[in-house]
C-alpha positions in Angstrom: 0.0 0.0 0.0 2.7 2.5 1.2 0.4 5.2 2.1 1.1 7.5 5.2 -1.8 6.8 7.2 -0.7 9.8 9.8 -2.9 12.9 7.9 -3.8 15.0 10.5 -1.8 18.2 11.9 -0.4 17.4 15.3 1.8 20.4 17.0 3.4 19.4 19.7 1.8 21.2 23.0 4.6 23.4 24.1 3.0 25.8 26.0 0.6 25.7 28.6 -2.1 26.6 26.6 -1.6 24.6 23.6 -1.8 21.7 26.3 -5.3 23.0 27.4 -6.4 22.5 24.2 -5.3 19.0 23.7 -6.7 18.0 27.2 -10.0 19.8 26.5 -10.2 18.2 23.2 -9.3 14.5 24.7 -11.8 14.9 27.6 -14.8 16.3 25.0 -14.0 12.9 23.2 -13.8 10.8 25.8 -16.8 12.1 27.9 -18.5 11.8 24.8 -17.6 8.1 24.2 -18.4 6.9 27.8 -21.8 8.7 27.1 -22.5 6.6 24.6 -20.8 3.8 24.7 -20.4 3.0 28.6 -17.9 4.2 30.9 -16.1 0.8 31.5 -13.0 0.5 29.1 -13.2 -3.3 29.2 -16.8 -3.3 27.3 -15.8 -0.1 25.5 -13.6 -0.5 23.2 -13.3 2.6 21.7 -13.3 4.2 25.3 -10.7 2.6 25.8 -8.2 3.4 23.1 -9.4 6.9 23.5 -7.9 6.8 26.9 -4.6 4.9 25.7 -3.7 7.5 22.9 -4.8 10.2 25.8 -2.2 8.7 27.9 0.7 8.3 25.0 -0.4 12.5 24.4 0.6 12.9 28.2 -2.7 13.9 29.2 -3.1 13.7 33.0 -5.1 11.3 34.7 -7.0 13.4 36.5 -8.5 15.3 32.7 -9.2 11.2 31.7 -11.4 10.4 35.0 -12.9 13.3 35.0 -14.9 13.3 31.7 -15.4 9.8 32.6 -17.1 10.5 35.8 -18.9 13.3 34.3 -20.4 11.0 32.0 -21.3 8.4 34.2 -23.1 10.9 36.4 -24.9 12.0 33.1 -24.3 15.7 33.5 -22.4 17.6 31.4 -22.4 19.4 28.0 -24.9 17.3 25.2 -22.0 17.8 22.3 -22.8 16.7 18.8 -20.5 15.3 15.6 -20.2 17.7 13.1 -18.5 17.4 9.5 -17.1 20.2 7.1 -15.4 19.3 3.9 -14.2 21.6 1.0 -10.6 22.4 -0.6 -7.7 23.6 1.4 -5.0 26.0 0.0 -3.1 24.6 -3.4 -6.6 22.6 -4.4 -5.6 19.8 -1.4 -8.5 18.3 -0.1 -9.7 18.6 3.6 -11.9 16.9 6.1 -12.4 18.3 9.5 -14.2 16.7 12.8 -15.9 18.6 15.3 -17.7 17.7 18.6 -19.8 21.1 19.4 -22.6 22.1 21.6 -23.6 25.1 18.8 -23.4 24.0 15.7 -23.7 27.5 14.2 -21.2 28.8 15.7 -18.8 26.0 15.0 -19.7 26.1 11.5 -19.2 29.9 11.3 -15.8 29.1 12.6 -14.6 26.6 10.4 -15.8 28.3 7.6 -14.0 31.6 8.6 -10.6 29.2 8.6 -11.4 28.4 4.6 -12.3 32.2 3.8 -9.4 33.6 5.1 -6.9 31.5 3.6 -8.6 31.8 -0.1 -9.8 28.4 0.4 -13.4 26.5 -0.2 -15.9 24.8 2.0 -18.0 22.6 0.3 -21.4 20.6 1.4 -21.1 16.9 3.0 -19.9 14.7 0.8 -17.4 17.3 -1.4 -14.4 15.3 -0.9 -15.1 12.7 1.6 -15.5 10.2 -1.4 -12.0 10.7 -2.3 -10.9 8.9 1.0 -10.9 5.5 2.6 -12.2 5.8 6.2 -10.3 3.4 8.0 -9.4 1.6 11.4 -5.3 1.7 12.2 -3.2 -0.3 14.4 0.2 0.2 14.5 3.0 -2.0 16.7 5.9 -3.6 16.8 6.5 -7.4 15.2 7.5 -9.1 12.0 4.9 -11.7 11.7 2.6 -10.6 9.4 0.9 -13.9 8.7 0.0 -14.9 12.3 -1.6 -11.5 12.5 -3.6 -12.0 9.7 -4.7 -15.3 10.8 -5.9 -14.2 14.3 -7.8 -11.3 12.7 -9.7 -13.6 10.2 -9.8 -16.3 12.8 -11.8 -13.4 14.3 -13.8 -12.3 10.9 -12.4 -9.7 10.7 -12.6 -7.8 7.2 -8.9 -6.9 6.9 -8.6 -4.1 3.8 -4.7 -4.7 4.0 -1.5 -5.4 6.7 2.0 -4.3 5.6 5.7 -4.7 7.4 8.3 -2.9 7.5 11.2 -2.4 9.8 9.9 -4.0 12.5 7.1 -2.6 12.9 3.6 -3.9 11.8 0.5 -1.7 10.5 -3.2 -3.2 9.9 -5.9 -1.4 8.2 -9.5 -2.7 8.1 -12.8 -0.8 7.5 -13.2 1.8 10.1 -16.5 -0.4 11.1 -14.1 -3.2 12.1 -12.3 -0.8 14.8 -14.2 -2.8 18.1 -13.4 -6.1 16.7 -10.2 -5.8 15.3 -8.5 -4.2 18.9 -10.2 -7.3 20.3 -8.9 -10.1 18.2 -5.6 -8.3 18.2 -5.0 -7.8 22.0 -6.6 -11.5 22.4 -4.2 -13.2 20.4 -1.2 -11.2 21.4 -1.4 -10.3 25.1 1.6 -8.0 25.3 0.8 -5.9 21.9 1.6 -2.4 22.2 0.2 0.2 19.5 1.8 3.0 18.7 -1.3 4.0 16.9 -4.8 2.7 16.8 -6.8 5.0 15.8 -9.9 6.0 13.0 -8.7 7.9 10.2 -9.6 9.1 6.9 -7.0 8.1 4.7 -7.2 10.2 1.4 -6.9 8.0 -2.2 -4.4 10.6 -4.1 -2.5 13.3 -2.9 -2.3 16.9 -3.7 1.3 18.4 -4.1 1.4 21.8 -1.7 4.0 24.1 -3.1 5.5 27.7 -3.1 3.0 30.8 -1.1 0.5 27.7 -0.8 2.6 26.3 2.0 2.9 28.6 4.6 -1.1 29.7 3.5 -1.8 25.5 4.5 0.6 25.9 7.5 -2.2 29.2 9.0 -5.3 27.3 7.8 -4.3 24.3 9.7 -3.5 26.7 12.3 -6.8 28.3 12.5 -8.6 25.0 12.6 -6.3 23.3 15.6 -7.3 26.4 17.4 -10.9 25.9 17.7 -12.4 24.4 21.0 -14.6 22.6 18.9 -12.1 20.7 16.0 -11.2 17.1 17.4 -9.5 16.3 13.8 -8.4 17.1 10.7 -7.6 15.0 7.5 -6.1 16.2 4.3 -4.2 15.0 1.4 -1.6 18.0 0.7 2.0 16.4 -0.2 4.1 19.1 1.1 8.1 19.0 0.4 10.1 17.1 2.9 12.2 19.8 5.1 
C-alpha cells in the first residue's frame, strides 16, 4: 500500500495553553464516548483506546477520570458530531471533525478558517468520497501472517497489513475498529500500539508548493485552534524539510 496513514496536523503542545487544548479536546472525546458507549473500558472498546492515545499524548489522569465521571453521572455538555469538507490552499482536499454544543457557531468558525486562507468549504460529501475511512493499528512485530490469521480467525474484514522495519500496520474498515482491537489484544497479550486509531486516509494526494505552504501551515492553524475541532484529514503532499 505505502500510504502515510498519519494525515492529520499534530503540534506538539509546548505551551501551557496549547496543552489546554489537547486536554479539553481528549476529555470532550472521551466524555462523549463513555456517554454513549459506557464508561467501563473493558466493554468499550473505543473508550478505551481513547484513553490509551490520551495517555501516550501525556494527558493527566485526572482530565481522563474526569470526563469519565462526568459522564457516568450523566451531567455535562450534550456535544454533537459535526463534519465540514471543501478544498484547502493549493486545491488539497480537507476533512475536519468537530464535537460542538452550537453547531452555528462552530460552522461559522470553520468556515472563517477556509475564507481567510482563499480556500473552499463545500457541502457533505465534497471530498469525503475521495478517502478511505479506515481503522489503524500500529506495533511492533514481523509476523505478518500470524496477525492476519488471528484477525480472520476473528472475521475480521482486513482491507490490508504491511511490514516494515519491524514494525507492523493493519488497516480494516473503520466499522471493524471494536473487533479488530479485540482479536488483536486477544491473540497477542503483550501488543503495544503506537497508533490505533480512525482515520480518513485520502486515495491521491495533492502536491502543496510555493505561497501555498505557509497559506496551508495558518489554515491548519486556525482550525487546531478551535475548541470545537477534534480532527483534521487532508491530502496536501508538502516538500520534505
Amino acid at each position: 500500500m505505502g500510504r502515510a496513514y498519519q494525515n492529520r496536523k499534530q503540534s506538539m503542545a509546548k505551551t501551557a495553553e496549547a496543552k489546554t487544548k489537547v486536554y479539553s479536546k481528549y476529555g470532550r472525546e472521551i466524555y462523549m464516548s463513555a456517554k454513549s458507549g459506557g464508561t467501563d473500558p473493558d466493554g468499550n472498546l473505543s473508550l478505551r483506546g481513547l484513553i490509551e492515545r490520551a495517555k501516550k499524548d501525556q494527558v493527566p489522569t485526572h482530565v481522563i477520570e474526569k470526563a469519565i465521571e462526568k459522564a457516568r453521572g450523566g451531567a455535562g455538555e450534550d456535544y454533537s458530531a459535526a463534519r465540514y469538507e471543501g478544498y484547502g490552499p493549493g486545491n488539497c482536499m480537507v476533512i475536519v471533525d468537530c464535537l460542538t454544543d452550537n453547531p452555528n457557531r462552530t460552522f461559522g468558525d470553520v468556515r472563517q478558517a477556509f475564507t481567510k486562507t482563499k480556500s473552499k468549504i463545500g457541502t457533505p460529501g465534497t471530498v469525503a468520497h475521495m478517502f478511505d475511512h479506515s481503522a489503524i493499528f500500529v506495533f511492533k512485530g514481523e509476523d505478518d501472517e500470524a496477525v492476519l490469521e488471528a484477525l480472520m480467525e476473528a472475521d475480521v474484514d482486513v482491507t490490508d497489513i504491511e511490514s516494515e522495519g519491524g514494525q507492523i500496520t493493519v488497516f480494516t474498515p473503520n466499522t471493524e475498529y471494536a473487533k479488530a482491537h479485540k482479536a488483536l489484544t486477544d491473540a497477542f497479550a503483550d501488543i503495544d500500539f503506537d497508533v490505533d486509531d480512525i482515520q480518513f486516509l485520502p486515495k491521491t494526494t495533492t502536491p502543496v508548493e510555493g505561497d501555498d505552504i505557509p497559506m496551508f501551515e495558518k489554515f491548519c492553524d486556525m482550525l487546531n485552534e478551535l475548541d470545537d475541532v477534534q480532527n483534521i484529514f487532508h491530502n496536501a503532499e508538502l516538500p520534505e524539510q
